[in-house]
C-alpha positions as CSV (number, residue, x, y, z in Angstrom):
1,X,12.6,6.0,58.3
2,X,12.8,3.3,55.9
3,X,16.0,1.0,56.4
4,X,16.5,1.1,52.3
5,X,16.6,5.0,52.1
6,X,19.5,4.9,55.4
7,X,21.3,2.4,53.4
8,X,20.9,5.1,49.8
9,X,22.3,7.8,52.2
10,X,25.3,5.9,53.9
11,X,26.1,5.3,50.2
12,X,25.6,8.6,48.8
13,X,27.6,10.4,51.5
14,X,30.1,7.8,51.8
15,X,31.0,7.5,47.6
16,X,30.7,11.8,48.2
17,X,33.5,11.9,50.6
18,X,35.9,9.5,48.4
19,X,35.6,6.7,50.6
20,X,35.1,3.2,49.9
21,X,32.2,1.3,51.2
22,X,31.9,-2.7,51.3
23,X,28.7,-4.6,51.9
24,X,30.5,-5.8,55.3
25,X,31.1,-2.1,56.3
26,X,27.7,-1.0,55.0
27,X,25.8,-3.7,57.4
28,X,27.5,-2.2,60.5
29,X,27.1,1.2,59.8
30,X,23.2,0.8,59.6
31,X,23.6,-1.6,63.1
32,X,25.6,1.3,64.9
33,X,23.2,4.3,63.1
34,X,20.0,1.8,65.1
35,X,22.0,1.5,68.4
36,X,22.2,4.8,68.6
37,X,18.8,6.0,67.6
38,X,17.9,3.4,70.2
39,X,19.8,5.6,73.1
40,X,19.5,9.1,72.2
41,X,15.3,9.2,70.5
42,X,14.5,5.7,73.1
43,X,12.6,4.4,69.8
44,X,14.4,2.5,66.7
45,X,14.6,4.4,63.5
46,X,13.5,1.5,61.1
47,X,11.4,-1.1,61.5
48,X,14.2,-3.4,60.4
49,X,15.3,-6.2,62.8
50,X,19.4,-7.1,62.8
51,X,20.2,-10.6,63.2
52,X,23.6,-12.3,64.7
53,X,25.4,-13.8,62.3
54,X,29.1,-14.9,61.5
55,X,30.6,-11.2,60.9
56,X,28.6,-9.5,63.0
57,X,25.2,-7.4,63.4
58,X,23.3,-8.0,60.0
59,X,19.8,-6.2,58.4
60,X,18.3,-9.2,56.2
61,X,16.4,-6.8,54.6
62,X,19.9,-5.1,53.1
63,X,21.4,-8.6,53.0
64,X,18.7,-9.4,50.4
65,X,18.7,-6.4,48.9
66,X,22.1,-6.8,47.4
67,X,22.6,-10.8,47.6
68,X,22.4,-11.1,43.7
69,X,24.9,-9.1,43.1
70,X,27.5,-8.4,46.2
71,X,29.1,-10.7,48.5
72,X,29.3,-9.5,52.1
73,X,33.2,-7.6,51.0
74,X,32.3,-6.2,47.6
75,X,32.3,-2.7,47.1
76,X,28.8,-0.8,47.5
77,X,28.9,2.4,45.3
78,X,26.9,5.4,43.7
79,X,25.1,3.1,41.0
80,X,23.8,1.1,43.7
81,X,21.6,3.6,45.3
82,X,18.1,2.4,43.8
83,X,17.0,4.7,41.4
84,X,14.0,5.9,43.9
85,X,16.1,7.3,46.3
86,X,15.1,11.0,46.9
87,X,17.6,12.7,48.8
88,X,15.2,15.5,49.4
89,X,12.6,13.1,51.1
90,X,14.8,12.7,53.9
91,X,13.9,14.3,57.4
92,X,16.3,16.8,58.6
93,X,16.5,15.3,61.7
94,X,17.6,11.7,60.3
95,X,20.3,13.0,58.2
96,X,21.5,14.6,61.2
97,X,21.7,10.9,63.2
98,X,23.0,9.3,60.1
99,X,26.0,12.0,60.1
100,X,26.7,11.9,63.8
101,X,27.3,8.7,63.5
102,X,28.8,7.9,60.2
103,X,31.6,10.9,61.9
104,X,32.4,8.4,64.2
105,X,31.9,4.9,62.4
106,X,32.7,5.2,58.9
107,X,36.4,6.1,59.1
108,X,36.3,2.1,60.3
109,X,36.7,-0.8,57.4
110,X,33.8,-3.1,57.6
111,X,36.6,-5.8,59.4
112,X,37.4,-3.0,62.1
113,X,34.0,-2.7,62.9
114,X,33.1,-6.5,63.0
115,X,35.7,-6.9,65.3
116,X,34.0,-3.5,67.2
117,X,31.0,-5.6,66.8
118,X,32.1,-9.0,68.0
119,X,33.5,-7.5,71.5
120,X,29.9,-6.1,72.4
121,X,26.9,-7.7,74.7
122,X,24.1,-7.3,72.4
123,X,25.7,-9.2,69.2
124,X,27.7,-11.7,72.0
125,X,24.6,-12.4,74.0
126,X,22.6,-13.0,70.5
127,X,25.0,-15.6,69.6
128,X,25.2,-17.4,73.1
129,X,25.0,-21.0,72.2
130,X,25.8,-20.7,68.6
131,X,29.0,-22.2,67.2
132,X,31.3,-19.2,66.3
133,X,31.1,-20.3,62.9
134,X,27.6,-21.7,62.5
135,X,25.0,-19.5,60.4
136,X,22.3,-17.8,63.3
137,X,19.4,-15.8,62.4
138,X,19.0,-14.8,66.2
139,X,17.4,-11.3,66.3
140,X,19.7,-8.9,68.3
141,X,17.4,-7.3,70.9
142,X,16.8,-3.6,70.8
143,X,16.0,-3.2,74.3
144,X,19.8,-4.8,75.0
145,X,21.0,-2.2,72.2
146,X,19.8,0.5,74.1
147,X,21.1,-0.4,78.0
148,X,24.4,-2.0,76.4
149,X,25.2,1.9,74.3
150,X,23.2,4.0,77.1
151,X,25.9,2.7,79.5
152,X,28.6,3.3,77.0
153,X,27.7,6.8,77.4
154,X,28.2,6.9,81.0
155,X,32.0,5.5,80.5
């Protein structure tokens, strides 16, 4: 799945429900919605790599998608789904991930889930070495995504 069409559905079904959605928020929702695609298919769902940074686990590729316009707590909405975004598209199966876990993440603001973020291995071990406040591009590793949630499964 393409990491822009997740982002158009977090953002459709989130504006749907009557929930606000900042960029922060957005950017761990898509981290958590790869962890575990990592543990339960053993494969990522997109291509797109998350890096460690500052306030936790972030996609560049979303980053950049919305840098012009949004700074990382401004509100994502409706009119910022990109006008190719075809709902119907969309494997049954993904849609299915994506709402698993957006029933467990998204009643979270994008500080709770930083914080979330922030007290787990694979963003910690990413950073190790990097001044807490200091800008880091390191790549959180997927294989340490997957062990680190696989064993949260077994608590």
């Amino acid at each position: 799945m393409d990491i822009h069409d997740a982002c158009d559905y977090v953002i459709f079904k989130i504006d749907n429900a009557g929930e606000s959605l900042s960029n922060l928020k957005l950017q761990k929702l898509l981290y958590y919605i790869q962890a575990w695609h990592l543990v339960f298919e053993k494969r990522p769902m997109f291509s797109s790599n998350f890096q460690a940074w500052v306030h936790g686990p972030v996609s560049k590729e979303i980053f950049d998608r919305f840098k012009d316009e949004k700074s990382l707590y401004s509100d994502i909405t409706i009119n910022d789904i990109r006008p190719e975004f075809n709902l119907a598209s969309l494997k049954e199966e993904d849609i299915d991930h994506i709402n698993n876990v957006l029933g467990s993440y998204a009643k979270f603001s994008g500080v709770q889930l930083e914080e979330m973020s922030h007290k787990e291995q694979p963003w910690i071990n990413a950073r190790k070495g990097v001044n807490p406040m200091a800008r880091s591009e390191n790549i959180i590793d997927n294989d340490e995504m997957m062990k680190y949630y696989s064993a949260r499964l077994d608590s």
